[in-house]
N, C-alpha and C positions, 0 to 999 in steps of 0.2 A: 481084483487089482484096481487101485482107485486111476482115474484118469479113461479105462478101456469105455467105450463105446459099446453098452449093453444094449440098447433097446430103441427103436424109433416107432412114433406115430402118425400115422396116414388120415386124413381130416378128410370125408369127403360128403358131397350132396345126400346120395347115392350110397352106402354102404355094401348091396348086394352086390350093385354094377362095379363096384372097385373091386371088391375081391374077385369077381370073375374075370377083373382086368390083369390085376397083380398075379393070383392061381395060372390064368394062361402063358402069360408072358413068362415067371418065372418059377413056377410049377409048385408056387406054397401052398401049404394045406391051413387054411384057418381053420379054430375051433371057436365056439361063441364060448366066452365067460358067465358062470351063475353069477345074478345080481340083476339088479333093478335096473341098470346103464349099461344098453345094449354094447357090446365090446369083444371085437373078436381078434386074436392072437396067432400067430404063426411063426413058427422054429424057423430063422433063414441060413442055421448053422454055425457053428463055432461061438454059441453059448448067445447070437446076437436074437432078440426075438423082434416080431415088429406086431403093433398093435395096431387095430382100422376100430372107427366107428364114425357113426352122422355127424355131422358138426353144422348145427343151425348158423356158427360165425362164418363171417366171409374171409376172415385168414384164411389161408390155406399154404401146402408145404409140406414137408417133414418137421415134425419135430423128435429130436436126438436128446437121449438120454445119456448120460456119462455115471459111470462107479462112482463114488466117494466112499469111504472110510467113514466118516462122521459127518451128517447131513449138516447137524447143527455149525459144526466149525467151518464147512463150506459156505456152507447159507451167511456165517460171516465174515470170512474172504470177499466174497463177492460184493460184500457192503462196502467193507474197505478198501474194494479193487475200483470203488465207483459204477460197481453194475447193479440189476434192482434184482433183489431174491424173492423168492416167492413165498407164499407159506406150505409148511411141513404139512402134508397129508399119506393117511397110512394107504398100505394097500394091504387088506388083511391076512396077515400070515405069511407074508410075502417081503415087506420091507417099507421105505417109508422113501416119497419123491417130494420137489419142489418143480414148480416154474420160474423159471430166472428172466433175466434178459442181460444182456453183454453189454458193454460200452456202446456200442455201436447198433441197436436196436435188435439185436437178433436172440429170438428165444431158445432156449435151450431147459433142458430139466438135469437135476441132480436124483441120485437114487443112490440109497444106503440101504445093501440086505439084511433083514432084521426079521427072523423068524414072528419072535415077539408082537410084531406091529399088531395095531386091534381098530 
């Protein structure tokens, strides 16, 4: 459903020390991701997942992913809503995200499920 709130990511120093933060507090089980970009995932229910890994930036925060329909036609919304889209990158087999940012500074990501993605 385009709009629902799929997925967020957790940025931290520390990747082991958060997930024994986030597991104890709210009882998730991550699993690490194959691949070369350490990345580890947790079911938090009703389809929403959250992902953690290192982040040498000093941002920090959630970052929130949202549905779309069609990556590409958001990604141009967003242009012409005056907010900055990001570029289209796959996740393989799985579907295809951007990083955006709002009017108002705040990042966010789009995600369109696309078996296909490579």
């Amino acid at each position: 459903m385009a709009g629902k709130l799929t997925h967020f990511e957790i940025r931290a120093d520390d990747a082991e020390r958060a997930q024994t933060f986030w597991s104890s507090l709210l009882g998730w089980q991550f699993n690490t991701m194959p691949g070369e970009f350490p990345y580890s995932m947790a079911d938090t229910g009703d389809g929403l997942t959250a992902g953690l890994y290192r982040s040498d930036s000093a941002e920090r925060g959630l970052v929130v992913y949202f549905d779309v329909d069609d990556l590409d036609a958001a990604l141009d919304q967003v242009r012409e809503l005056r907010g900055t889209p990001g570029e289209r990158s796959p996740v393989p087999e799985i579907g295809w995200f951007a990083h955006c940012v709002d009017t108002e500074g705040n990042p966010f990501g789009l995600f369109e499920r696309a078996r296909s993605a490579t």
